[in-house]
N, C-alpha and C positions, 0 to 999 in steps of 0.2 A: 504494500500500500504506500508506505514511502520513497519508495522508488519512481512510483506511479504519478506520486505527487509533484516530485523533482521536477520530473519529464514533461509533465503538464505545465510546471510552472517556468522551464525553459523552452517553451513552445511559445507561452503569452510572451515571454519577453522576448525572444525575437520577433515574434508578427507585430507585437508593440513597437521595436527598435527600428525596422527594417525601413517604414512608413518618414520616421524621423532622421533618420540618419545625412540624407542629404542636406539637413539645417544644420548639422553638426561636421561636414566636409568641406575644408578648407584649401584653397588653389593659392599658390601665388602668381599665377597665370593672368596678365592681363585681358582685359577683352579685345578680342583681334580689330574692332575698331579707335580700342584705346591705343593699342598698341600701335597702330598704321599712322594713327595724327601724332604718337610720340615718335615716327621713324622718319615722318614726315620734317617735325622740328629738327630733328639730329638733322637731316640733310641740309635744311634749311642755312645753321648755323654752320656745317658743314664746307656748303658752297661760298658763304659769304666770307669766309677765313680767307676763301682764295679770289673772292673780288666777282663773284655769280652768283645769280639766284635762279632756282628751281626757271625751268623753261630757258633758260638764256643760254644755251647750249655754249659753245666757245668762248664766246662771248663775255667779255668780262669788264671791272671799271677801267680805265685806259685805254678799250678798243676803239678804234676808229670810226665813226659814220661809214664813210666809204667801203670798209672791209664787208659791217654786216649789210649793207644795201647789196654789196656785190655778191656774198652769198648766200642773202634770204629773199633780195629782191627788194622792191619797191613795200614799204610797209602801207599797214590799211592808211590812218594818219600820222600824218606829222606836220610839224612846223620846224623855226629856226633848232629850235633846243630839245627835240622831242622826236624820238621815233618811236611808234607805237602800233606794234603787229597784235592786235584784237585778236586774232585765231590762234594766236603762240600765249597768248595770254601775260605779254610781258611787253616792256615800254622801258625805253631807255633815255636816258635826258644825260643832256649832250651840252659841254661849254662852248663858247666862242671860236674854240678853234676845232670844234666836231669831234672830240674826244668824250668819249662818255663817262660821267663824274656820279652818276646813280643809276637804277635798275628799281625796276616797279613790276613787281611779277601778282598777278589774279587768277593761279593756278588754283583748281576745281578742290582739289584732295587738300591744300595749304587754306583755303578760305573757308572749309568744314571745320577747321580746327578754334576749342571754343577761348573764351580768356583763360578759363581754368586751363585749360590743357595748357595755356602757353605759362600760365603764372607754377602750376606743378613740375613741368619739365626743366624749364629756365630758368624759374624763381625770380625774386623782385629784377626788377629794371634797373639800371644806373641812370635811367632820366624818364620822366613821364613830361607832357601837357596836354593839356585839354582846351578847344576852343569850338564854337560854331556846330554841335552835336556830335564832335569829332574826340577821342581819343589816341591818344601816342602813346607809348612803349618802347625806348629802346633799350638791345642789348647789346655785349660787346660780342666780337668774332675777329677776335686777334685785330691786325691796324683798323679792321671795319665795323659797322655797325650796322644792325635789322634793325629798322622801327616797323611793328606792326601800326597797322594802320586801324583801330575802331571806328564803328559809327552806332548811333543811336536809331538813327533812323528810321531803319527798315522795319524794326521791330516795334508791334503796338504796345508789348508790357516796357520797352527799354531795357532789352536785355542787348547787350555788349556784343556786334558783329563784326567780324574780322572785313576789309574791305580792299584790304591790299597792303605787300609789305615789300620795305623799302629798302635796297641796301647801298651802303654810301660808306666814304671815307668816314671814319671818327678824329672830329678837332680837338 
């Protein structure tokens, strides 16, 4: 009879355990989308060490006008200080003597990414401002820097949208 009991009563407690056990199972595994915006970041700060951002393929701060016209072609628009290929998703601003001095990339997978992600991967900023429904952020990346770009905008509650990020010399 107490054997019987045992058996019985190690029957209840695993059909009882079995049911709860996955509230009690622990991953350190990101979630594959958490992880993709943080591999996203790492690239980000990645390219920008070396003077490029996501989409800017060769291209880099000090490239020429003339080089990437000659090997991407005629961009959607531009002006004097601006070249800005809409379907690469990337925009290059250019000094006086057609050298490009910043990089503006609105890459699909980098503009999914939220402030958390950027404020958890990166951590605080070395400079913020804010003006006009607009948010800054930047970071370093060796001689250069990312500013992400917020905006308030778009959003009806006023939650914090990524809108484009910039990479430039650091003064």
């Amino acid at each position: 009879m107490k054997k019987k009991l045992i058996a019985l009563l190690a029957v209840v407690a695993v059909c009882a355990w079995a049911p709860l056990s996955p509230l009690f199972h622990t991953t350190a595994h990101a979630s594959p989308d958490h992880q993709a915006k943080g591999d996203v970041l790492k690239q980000t700060i990645k390219l920008a060490k070396e003077g490029k951002a996501v989409n800017s393929g060769s291209f880099r701060l000090g490239s020429k006008k003339s080089s990437i016209i000659s090997q991407w072609g005629k961009p959607e628009s531009q002006d004097q200080f601006t070249l800005n290929y809409e379907k690469r998703k990337i925009a290059f601003g250019l000094n006086e003597q057609g050298t490009v001095h910043s990089l503006f990339t609105k890459d699909a997978k980098l503009l999914s990414v939220t402030h958390d992600d950027v404020a958890q991967k990166l951590g605080k900023p070395f400079a913020s401002d804010a003006g006009a429904g607009q948010y800054y952020e930047s970071y370093h990346a060796g001689i250069n820097k990312v500013t992400f770009q917020w905006t308030r905008m778009a959003n009806p509650n006023g939650e914090l949208e990524l809108s484009s990020v910039k990479i430039e010399r650091a003064h």
